[in-house]
C-alpha positions as a LaTeX table, in Angstrom:
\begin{tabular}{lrrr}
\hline
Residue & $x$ (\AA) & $y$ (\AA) & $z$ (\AA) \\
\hline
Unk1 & $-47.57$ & $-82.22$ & $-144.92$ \\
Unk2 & $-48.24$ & $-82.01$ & $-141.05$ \\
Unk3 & $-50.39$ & $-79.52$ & $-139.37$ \\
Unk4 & $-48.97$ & $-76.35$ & $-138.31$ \\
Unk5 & $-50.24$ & $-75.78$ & $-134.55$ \\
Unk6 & $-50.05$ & $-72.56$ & $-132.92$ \\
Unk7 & $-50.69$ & $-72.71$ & $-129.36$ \\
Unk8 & $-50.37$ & $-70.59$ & $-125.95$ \\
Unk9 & $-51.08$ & $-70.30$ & $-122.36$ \\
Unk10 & $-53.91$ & $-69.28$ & $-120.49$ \\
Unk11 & $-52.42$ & $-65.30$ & $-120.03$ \\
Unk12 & $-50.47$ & $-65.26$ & $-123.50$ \\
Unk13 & $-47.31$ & $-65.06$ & $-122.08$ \\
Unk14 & $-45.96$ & $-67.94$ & $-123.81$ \\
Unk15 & $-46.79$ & $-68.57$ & $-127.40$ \\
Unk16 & $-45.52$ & $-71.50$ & $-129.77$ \\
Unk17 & $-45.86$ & $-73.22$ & $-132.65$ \\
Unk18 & $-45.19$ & $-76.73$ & $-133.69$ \\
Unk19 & $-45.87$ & $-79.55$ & $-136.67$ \\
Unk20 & $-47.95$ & $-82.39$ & $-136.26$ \\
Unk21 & $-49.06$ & $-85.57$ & $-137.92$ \\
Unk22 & $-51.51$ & $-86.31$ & $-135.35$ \\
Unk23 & $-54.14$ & $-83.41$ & $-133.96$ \\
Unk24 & $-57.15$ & $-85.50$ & $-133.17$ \\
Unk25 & $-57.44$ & $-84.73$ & $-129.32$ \\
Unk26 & $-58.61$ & $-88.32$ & $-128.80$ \\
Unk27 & $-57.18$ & $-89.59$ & $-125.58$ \\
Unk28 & $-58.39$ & $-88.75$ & $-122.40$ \\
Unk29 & $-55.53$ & $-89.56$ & $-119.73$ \\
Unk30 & $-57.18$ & $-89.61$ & $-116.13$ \\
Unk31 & $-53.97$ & $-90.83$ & $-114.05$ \\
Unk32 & $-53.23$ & $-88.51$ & $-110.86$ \\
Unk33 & $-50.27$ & $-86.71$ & $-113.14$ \\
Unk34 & $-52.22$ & $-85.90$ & $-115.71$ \\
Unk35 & $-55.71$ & $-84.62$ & $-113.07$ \\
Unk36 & $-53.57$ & $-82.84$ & $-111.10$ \\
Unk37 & $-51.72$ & $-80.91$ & $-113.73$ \\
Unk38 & $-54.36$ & $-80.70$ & $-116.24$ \\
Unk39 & $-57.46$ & $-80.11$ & $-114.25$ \\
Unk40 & $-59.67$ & $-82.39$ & $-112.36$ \\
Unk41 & $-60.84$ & $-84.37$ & $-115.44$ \\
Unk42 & $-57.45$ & $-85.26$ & $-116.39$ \\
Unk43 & $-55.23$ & $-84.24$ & $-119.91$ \\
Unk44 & $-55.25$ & $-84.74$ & $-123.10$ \\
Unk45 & $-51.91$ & $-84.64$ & $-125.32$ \\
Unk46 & $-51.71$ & $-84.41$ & $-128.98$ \\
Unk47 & $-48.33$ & $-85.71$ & $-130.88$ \\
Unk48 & $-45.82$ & $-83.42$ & $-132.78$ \\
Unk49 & $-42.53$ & $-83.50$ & $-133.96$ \\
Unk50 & $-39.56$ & $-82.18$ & $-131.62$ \\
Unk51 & $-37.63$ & $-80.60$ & $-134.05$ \\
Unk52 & $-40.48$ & $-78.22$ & $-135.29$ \\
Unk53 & $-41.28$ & $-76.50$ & $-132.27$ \\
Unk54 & $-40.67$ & $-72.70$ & $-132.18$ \\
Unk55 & $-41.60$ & $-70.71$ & $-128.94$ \\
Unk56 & $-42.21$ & $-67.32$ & $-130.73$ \\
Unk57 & $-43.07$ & $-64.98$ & $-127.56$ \\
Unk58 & $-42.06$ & $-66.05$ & $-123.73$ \\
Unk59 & $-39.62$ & $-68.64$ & $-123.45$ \\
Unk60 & $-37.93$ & $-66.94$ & $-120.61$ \\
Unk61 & $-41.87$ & $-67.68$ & $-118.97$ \\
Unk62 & $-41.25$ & $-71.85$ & $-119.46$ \\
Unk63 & $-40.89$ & $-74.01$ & $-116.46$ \\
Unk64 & $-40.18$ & $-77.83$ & $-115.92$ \\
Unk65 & $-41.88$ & $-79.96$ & $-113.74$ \\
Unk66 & $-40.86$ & $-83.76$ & $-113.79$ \\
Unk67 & $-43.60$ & $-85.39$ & $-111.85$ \\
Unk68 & $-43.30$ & $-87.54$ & $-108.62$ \\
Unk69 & $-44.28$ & $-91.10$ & $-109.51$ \\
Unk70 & $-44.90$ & $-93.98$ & $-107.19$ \\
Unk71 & $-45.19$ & $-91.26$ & $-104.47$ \\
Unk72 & $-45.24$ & $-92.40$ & $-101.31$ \\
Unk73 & $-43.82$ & $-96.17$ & $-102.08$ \\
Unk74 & $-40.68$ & $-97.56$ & $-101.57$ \\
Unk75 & $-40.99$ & $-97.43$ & $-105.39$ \\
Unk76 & $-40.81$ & $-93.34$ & $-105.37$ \\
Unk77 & $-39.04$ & $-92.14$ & $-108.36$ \\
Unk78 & $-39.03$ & $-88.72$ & $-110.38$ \\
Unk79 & $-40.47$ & $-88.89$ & $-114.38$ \\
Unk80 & $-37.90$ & $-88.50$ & $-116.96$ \\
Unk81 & $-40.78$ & $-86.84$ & $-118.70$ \\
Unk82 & $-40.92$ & $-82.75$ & $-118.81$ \\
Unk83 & $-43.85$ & $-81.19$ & $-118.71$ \\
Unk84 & $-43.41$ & $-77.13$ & $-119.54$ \\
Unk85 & $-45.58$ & $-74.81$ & $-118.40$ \\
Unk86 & $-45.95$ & $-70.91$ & $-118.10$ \\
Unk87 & $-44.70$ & $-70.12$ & $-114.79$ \\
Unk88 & $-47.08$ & $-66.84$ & $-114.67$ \\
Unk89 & $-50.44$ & $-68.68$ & $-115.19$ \\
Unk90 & $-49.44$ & $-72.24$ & $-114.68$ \\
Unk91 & $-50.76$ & $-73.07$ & $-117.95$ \\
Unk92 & $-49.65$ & $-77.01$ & $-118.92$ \\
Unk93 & $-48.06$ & $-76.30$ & $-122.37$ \\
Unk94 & $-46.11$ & $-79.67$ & $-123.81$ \\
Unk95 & $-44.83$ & $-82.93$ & $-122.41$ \\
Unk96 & $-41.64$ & $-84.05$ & $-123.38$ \\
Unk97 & $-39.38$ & $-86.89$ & $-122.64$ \\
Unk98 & $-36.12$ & $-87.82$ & $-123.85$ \\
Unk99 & $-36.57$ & $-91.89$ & $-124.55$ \\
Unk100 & $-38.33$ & $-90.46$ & $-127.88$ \\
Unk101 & $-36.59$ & $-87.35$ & $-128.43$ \\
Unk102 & $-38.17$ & $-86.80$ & $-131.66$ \\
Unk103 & $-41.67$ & $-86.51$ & $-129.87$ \\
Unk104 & $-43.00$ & $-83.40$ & $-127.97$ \\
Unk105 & $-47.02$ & $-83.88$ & $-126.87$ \\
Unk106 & $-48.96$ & $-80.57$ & $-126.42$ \\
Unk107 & $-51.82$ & $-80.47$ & $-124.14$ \\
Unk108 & $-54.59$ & $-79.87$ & $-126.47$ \\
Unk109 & $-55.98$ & $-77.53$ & $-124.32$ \\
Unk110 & $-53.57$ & $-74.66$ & $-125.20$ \\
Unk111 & $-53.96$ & $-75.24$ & $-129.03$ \\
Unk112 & $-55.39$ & $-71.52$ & $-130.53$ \\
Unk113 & $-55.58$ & $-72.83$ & $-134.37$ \\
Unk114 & $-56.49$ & $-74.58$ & $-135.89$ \\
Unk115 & $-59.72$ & $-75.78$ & $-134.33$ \\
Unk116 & $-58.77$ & $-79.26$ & $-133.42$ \\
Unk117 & $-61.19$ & $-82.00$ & $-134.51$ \\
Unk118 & $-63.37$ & $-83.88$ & $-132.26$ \\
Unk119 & $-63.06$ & $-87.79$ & $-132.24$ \\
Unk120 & $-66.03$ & $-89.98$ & $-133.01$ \\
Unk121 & $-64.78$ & $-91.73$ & $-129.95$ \\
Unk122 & $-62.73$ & $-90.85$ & $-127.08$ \\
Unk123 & $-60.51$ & $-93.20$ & $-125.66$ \\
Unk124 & $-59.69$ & $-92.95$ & $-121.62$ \\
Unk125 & $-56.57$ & $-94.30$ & $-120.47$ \\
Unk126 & $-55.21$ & $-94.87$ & $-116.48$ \\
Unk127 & $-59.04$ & $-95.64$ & $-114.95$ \\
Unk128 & $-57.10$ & $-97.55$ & $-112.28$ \\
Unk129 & $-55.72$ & $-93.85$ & $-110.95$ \\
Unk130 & $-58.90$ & $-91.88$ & $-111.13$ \\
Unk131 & $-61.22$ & $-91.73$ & $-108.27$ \\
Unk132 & $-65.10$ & $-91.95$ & $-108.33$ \\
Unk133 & $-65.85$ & $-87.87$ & $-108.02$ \\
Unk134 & $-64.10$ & $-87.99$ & $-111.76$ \\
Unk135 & $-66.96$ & $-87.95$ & $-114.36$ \\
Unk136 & $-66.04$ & $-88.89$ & $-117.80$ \\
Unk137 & $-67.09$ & $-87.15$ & $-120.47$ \\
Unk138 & $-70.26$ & $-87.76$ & $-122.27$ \\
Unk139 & $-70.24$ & $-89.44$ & $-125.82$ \\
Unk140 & $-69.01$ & $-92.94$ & $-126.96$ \\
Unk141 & $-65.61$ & $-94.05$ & $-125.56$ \\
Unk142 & $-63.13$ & $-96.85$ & $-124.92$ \\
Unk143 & $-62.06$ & $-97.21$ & $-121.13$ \\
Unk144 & $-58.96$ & $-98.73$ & $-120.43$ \\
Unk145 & $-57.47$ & $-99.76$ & $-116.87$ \\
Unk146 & $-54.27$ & $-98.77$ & $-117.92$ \\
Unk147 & $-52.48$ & $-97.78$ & $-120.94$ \\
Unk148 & $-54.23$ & $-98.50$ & $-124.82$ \\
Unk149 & $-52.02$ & $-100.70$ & $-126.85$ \\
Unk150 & $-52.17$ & $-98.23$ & $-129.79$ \\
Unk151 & $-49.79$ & $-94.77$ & $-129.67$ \\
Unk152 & $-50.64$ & $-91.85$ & $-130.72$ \\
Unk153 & $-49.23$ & $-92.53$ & $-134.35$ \\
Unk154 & $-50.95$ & $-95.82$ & $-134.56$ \\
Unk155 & $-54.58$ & $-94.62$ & $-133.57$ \\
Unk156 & $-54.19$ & $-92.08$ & $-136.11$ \\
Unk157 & $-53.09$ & $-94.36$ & $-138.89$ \\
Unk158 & $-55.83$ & $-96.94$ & $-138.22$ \\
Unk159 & $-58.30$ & $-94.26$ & $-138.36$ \\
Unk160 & $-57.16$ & $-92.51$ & $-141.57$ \\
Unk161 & $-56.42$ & $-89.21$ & $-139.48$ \\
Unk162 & $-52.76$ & $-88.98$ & $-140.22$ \\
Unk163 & $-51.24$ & $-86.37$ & $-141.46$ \\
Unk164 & $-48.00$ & $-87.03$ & $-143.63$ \\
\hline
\end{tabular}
């Protein structure tokens, strides 16, 4: 049976809960999105199913920003992906997008319970966005230029993490 998350924002405006197969907080994105909304060392999103989410205090608190991708290139173009957040304390809450509607990705940094587990090995994704003041965290890790083949589902499957 999936995990029950419970998760909130940084002031407790907005709380929320939400089931997931796969809680192991093991991919560090550190693309200019993901830095810019999620702090200077970039985001990292867990997976959880759509249909389970329940915001039980502050949904009147939830905006929607769909990022600016390509900015500044001919190329320009708004994300179809939403990412919610508490419009009191800015908190970055969940990512969703509607190409795989039965997908929502909380920021594991507003997970309360339960303690998520650490990887043995973090994976960074999007080096070719970060610049050189970005310091990656310490411990063993797998750096990738761009996306990792694997999804979220897969890398928990081939490391026995998840959760049916």
């Amino acid at each position: 049976m999936p995990i029950t998350l419970e998760g909130s924002c940084h002031c407790g405006t907005v709380r929320f809960t939400v089931e997931s197969s796969t809680p192991v907080p093991y991919q560090l994105c550190v693309c200019s999105v993901c830095r810019k909304v999620g702090g200077v060392g970039g985001s990292i999103n867990l997976g959880a199913h759509s249909k389970t989410l329940i915001i039980t205090q502050g949904k009147n608190h939830i905006g929607v920003y769909k990022a600016v991708m390509d900015k500044d290139t001919p190329q320009e173009h708004i994300a179809n992906s939403e990412r919610n957040f508490c419009t009191k304390c800015s908190s970055m809450l969940w990512l969703y997008d509607d190409t795989w509607p039965e997908l929502l990705h909380p920021f594991a940094s507003v997970i309360d319970s339960p303690e998520l587990e650490a990887p043995d090995e973090l994976v960074v994704v999007k080096m070719n966005s970060k610049p050189n003041y970005v310091r990656l965290p310490e411990g063993r890790k797998k750096v990738f230029e761009d996306y990792h083949t694997d999804s979220i589902e897969s890398w928990h499957q081939k490391h026995n993490k998840y959760v049916e």
